[in-house]
TILUMLO-458129 format. One record per residue (C-alpha): x, y, z; chain. Coordinates in steps of 0.2 Angstrom, whole numbers, plus 5000, padded with zeros to 4 digits. Example, Ala and Ser with C-alpha at 12.3 -4.5 7.8 and 13.67 -1.06 7.14 Angstrom:
<atoms>
+------+------+------+-------+
:   xx :   yy :   zz : chain :
+------+------+------+-------+
: 5062 : 4978 : 5039 :     A :
: 5068 : 4995 : 5036 :     A :
+------+------+------+-------+
</atoms>
This chain:
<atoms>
+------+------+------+-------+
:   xx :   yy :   zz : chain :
+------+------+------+-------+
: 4947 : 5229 : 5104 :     A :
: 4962 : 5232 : 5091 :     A :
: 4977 : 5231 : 5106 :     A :
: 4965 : 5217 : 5116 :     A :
: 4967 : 5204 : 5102 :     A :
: 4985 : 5211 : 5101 :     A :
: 4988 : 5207 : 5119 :     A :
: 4979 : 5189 : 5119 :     A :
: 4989 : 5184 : 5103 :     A :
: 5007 : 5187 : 5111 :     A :
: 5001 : 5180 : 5125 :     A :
: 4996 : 5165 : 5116 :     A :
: 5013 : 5160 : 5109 :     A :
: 5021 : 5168 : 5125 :     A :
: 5013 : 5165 : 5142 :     A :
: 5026 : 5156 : 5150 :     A :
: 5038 : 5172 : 5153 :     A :
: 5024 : 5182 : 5161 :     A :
: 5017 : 5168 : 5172 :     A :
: 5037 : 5164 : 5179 :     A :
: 5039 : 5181 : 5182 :     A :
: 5024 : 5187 : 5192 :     A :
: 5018 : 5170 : 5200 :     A :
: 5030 : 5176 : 5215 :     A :
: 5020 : 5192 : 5216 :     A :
: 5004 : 5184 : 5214 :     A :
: 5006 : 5171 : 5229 :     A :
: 5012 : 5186 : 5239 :     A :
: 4998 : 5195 : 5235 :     A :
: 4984 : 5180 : 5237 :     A :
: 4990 : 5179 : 5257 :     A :
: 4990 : 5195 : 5263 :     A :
: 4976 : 5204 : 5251 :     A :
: 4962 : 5201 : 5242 :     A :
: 4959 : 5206 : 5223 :     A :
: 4947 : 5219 : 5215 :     A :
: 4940 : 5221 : 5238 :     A :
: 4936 : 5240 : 5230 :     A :
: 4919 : 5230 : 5223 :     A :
: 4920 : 5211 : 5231 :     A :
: 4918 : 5217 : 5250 :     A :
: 4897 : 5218 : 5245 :     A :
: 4899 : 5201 : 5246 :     A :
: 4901 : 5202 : 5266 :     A :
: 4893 : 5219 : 5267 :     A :
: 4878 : 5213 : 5274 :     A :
: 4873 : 5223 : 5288 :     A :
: 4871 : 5239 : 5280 :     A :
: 4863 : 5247 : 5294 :     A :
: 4879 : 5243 : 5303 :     A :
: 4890 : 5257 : 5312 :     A :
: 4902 : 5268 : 5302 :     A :
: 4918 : 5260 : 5310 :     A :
: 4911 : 5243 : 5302 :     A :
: 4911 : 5249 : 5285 :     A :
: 4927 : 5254 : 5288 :     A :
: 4935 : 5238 : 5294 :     A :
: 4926 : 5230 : 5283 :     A :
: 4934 : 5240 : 5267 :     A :
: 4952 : 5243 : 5274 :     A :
: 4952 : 5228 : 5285 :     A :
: 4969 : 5224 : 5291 :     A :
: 4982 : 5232 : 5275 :     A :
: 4973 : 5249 : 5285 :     A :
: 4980 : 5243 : 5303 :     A :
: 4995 : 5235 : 5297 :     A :
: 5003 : 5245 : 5284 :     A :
: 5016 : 5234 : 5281 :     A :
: 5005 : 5221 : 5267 :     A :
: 5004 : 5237 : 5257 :     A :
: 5023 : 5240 : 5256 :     A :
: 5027 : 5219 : 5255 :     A :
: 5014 : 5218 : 5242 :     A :
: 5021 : 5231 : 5234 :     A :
: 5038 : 5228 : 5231 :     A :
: 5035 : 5212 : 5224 :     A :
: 5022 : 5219 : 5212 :     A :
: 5036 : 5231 : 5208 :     A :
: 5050 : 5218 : 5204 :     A :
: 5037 : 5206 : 5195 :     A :
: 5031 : 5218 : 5183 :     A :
: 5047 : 5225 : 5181 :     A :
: 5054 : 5209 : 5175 :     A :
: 5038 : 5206 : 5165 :     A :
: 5042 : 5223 : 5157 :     A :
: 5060 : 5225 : 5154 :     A :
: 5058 : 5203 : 5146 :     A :
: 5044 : 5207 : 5134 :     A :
: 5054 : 5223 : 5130 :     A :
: 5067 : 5214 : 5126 :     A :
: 5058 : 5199 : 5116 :     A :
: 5050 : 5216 : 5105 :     A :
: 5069 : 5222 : 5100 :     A :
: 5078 : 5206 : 5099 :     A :
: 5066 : 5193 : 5094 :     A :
: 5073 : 5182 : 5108 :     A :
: 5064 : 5177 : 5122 :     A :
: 5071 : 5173 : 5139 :     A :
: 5074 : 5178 : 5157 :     A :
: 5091 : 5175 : 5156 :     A :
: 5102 : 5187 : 5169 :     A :
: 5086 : 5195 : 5179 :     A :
: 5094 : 5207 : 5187 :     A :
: 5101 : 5215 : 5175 :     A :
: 5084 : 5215 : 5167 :     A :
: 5076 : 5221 : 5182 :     A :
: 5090 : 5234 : 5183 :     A :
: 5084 : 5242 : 5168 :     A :
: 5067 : 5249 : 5171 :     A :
: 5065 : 5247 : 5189 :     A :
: 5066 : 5263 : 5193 :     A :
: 5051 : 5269 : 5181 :     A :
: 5040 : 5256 : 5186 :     A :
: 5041 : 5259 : 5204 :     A :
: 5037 : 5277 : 5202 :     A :
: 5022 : 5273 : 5194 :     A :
: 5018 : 5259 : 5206 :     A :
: 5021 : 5269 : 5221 :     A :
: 5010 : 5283 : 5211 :     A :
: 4994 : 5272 : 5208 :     A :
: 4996 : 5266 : 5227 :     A :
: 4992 : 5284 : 5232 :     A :
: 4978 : 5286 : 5221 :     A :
: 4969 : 5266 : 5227 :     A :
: 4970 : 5275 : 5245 :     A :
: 4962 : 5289 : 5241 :     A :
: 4949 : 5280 : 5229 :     A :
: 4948 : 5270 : 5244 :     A :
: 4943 : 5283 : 5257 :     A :
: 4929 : 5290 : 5243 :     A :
: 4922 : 5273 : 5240 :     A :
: 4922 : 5272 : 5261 :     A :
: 4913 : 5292 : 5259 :     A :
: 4900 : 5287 : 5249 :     A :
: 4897 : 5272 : 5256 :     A :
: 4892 : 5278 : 5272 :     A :
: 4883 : 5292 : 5265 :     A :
: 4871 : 5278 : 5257 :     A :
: 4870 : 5270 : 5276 :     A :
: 4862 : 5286 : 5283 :     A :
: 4852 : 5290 : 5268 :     A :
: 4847 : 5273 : 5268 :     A :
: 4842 : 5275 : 5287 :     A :
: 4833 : 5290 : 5288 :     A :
: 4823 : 5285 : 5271 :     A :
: 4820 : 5268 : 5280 :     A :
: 4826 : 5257 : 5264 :     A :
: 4826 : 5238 : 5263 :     A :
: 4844 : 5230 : 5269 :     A :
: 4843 : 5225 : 5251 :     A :
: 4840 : 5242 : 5242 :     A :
: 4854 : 5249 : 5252 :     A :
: 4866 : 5233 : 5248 :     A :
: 4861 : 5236 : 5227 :     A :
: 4864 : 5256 : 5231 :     A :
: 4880 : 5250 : 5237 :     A :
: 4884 : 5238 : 5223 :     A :
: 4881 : 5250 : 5210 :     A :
: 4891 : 5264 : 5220 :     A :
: 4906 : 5252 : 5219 :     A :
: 4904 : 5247 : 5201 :     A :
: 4905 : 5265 : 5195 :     A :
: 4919 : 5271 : 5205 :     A :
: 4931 : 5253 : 5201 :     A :
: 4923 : 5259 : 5184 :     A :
: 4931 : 5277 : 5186 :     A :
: 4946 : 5270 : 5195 :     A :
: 4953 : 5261 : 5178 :     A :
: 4951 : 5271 : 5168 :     A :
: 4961 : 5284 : 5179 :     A :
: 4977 : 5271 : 5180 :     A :
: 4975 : 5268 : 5163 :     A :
: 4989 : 5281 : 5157 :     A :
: 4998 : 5276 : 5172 :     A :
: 5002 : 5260 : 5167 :     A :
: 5013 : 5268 : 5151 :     A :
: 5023 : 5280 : 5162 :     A :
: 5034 : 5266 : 5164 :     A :
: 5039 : 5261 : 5146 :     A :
: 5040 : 5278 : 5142 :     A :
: 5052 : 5282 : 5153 :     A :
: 5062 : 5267 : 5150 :     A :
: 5063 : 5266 : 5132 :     A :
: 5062 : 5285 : 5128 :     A :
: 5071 : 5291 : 5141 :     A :
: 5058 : 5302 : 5148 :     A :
: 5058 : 5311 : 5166 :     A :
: 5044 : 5307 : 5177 :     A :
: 5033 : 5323 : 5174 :     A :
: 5036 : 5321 : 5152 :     A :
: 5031 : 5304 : 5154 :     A :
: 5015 : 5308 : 5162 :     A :
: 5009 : 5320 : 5148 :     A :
: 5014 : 5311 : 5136 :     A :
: 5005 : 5297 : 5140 :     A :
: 4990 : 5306 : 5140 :     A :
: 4994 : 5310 : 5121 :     A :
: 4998 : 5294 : 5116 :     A :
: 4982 : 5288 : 5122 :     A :
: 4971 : 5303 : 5116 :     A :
: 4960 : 5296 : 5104 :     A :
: 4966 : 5280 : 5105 :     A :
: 4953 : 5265 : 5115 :     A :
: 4965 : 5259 : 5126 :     A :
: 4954 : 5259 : 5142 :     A :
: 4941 : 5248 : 5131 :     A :
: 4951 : 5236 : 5128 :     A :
: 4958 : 5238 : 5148 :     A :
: 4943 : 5237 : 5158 :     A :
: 4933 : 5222 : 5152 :     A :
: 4944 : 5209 : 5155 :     A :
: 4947 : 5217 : 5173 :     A :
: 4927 : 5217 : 5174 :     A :
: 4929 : 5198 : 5170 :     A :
: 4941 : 5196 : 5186 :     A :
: 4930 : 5206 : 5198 :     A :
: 4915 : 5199 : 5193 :     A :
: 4926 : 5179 : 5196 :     A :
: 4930 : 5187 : 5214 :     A :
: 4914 : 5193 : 5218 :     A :
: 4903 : 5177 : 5214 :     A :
: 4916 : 5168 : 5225 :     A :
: 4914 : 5178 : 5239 :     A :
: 4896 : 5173 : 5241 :     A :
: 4901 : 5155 : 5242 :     A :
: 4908 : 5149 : 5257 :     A :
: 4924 : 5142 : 5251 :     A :
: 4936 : 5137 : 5259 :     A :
: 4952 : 5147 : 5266 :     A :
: 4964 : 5135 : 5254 :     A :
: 4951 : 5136 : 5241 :     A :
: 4949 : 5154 : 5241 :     A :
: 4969 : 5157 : 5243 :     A :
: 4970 : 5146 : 5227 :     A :
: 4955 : 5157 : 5218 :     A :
: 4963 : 5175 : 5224 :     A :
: 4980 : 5168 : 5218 :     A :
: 4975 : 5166 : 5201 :     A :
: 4963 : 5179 : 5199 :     A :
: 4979 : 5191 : 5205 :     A :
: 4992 : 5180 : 5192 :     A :
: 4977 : 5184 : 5178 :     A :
: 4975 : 5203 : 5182 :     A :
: 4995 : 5205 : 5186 :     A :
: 5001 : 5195 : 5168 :     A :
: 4985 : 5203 : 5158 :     A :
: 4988 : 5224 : 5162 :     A :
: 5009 : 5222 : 5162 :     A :
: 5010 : 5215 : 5144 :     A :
: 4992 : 5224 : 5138 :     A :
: 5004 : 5241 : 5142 :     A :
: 5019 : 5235 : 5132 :     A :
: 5010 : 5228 : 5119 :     A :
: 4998 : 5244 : 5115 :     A :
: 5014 : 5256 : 5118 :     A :
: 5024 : 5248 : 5104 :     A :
: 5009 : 5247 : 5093 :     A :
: 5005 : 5266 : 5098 :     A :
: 5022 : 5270 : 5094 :     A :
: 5025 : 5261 : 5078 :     A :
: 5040 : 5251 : 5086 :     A :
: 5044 : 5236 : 5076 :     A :
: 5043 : 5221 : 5082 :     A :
: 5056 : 5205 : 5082 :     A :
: 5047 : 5193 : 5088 :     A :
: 5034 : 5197 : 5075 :     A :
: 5047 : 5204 : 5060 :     A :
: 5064 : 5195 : 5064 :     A :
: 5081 : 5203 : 5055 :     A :
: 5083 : 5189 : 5043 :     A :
: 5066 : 5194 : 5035 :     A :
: 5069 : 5211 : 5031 :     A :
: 5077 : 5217 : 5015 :     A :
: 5092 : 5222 : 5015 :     A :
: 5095 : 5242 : 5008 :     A :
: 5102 : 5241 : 4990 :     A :
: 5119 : 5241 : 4992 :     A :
: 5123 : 5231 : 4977 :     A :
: 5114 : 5246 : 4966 :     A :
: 5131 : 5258 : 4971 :     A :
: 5144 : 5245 : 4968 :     A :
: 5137 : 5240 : 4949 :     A :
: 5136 : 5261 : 4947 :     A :
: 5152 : 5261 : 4951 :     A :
: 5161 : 5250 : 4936 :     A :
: 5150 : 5258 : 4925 :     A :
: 5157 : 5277 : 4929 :     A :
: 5174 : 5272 : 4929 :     A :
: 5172 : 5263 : 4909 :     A :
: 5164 : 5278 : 4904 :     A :
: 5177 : 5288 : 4911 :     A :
: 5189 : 5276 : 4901 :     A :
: 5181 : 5278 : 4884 :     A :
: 5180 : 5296 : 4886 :     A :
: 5200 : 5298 : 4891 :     A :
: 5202 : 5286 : 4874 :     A :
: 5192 : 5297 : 4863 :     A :
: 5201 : 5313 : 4869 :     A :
: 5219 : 5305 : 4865 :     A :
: 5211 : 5300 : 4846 :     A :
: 5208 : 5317 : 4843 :     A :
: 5223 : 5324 : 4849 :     A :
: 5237 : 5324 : 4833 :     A :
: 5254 : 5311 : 4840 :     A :
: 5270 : 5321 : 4842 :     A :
: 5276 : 5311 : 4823 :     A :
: 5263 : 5320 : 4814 :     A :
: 5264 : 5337 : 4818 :     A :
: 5283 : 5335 : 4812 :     A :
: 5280 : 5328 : 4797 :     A :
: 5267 : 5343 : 4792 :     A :
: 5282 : 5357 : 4798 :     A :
+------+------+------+-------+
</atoms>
């Protein structure tokens, strides 16, 4: 829970920044999506001796007829945590804080971050279409053993549970190919295994998933309550700001502790000695008086011109 507390303590002094720059995102995404579905839609799967296509809508829903939520959703999710990214960075080398010229910032680590975000879209699809896989194949087991509606809907429940389970702590590493490739200067394909290095031994996805647990759990005991669409916009919007501002600086907070990358905002210049330069400049003096009494020791021994004439 080392990088957790570290997370949750800059984010104490310094939630304003993240919250600005992903509250865009997170309205966009309250709208035309809704947060942690892979394990919330139990709560509306209650027919589970329904037809296939069923479970299908019912786990795709519309982002699967109209592709475009993905891509909008996307691409705000792109700039927002990019900006988050790039700012924090920023705040860690500097000690200053501030979203002064955005684009510029954004500029900086836009590239890496959509690669990685275009990267973990691919994979939610294809947990997607699992979670749709074994879902179904609960359905027909359930139907040909004859189970209770609500054995099947616990079955499912705990089907979703392990694979969002699974699903984490596959993004984990994900999540670091972006600061890797920003700061170090990685290619794509270097990022990716080094991130699995820089996690090896390390309990990062610990410190990941529980407060991600916490969010889906939120969503899911709203979904059984039948809230309002304004109220439930309000609920998504937040639980998507919490998730969005929590995992972005949870990544560049455990990548600079991982890294031992010092920190300005913790350590600024002023407090750190200065090397001692001072030493070499009073070293200095004292060569060149030695080299002085050693030039007028050589002249006393040496006999003056008057002498030597006076002993021919």
């Amino acid at each position: 829970m080392k990088y957790l507390k570290l997370t949750f303590s800059y984010l104490k002094r310094n939630l304003w920044l993240p919250i600005v720059a992903m509250v865009i995102p997170s309205i966009v995404a309250c709208f035309l999506s809704t947060p942690y579905w892979e394990v919330a839609f139990v709560s509306v799967f209650d027919n589970p001796k329904g037809p296939i296509s069923e479970t299908f809508r019912i786990l795709f829903g519309d982002s699967w007829q109209y592709f475009w939520p993905v891509i909008v959703i996307s691409i705000f999710q792109v700039v927002g945590a990019t900006l988050t990214m790039a700012a924090v960075d920023k705040h860690f080398r500097t000690g200053k804080l501030s979203l002064r010229m955005p684009m510029r910032l954004v500029n900086n680590a836009i590239f890496p971050m959509t690669v990685g975000v275009a990267v973990m879209c691919v994979i939610s699809i294809l947990w997607r279409f699992a979670l749709f896989g074994l879902v179904s194949l609960v359905q027909v087991l359930a139907g040909s053993f004859n189970l209770m509606p609500q054995v099947t809907i616990a079955i499912v429940a705990v089907v979703a549970a392990v694979l969002f389970f699974f699903h984490v702590l596959v993004i984990t590493p994900m999540l670091f190919w972006a600061p890797i490739m920003s700061i170090y200067g990685y290619r794509f394909r270097d990022a990716a295994a080094t991130s699995f290095k820089m996690l090896s031994g390390k309990r990062v996805f610990r410190g990941m998933v529980w407060p991600l647990i916490v969010c889906a759990a939120i969503q899911i005991g709203m979904g059984f309550l039948d809230l309002h669409y304004a109220v439930s916009c309000v609920v998504d919007f937040v639980i998507f700001l919490a998730t969005n501002v929590f995992v972005t600086v949870y990544a560049i907070v455990t990548f600079y502790e991982i890294s031992g990358l010092d920190r300005r905002d913790v350590k600024p210049y002023e407090n750190i000695p200065l090397p001692p330069l001072t030493e070499k400049r009073t070293k200095q003096p004292e060569k060149a008086r030695s080299g002085d009494e050693k030039t007028k020791k050589r002249e006393a021994e040496q006999p003056s011109g008057g002498e030597e004439n006076d002993v021919v």
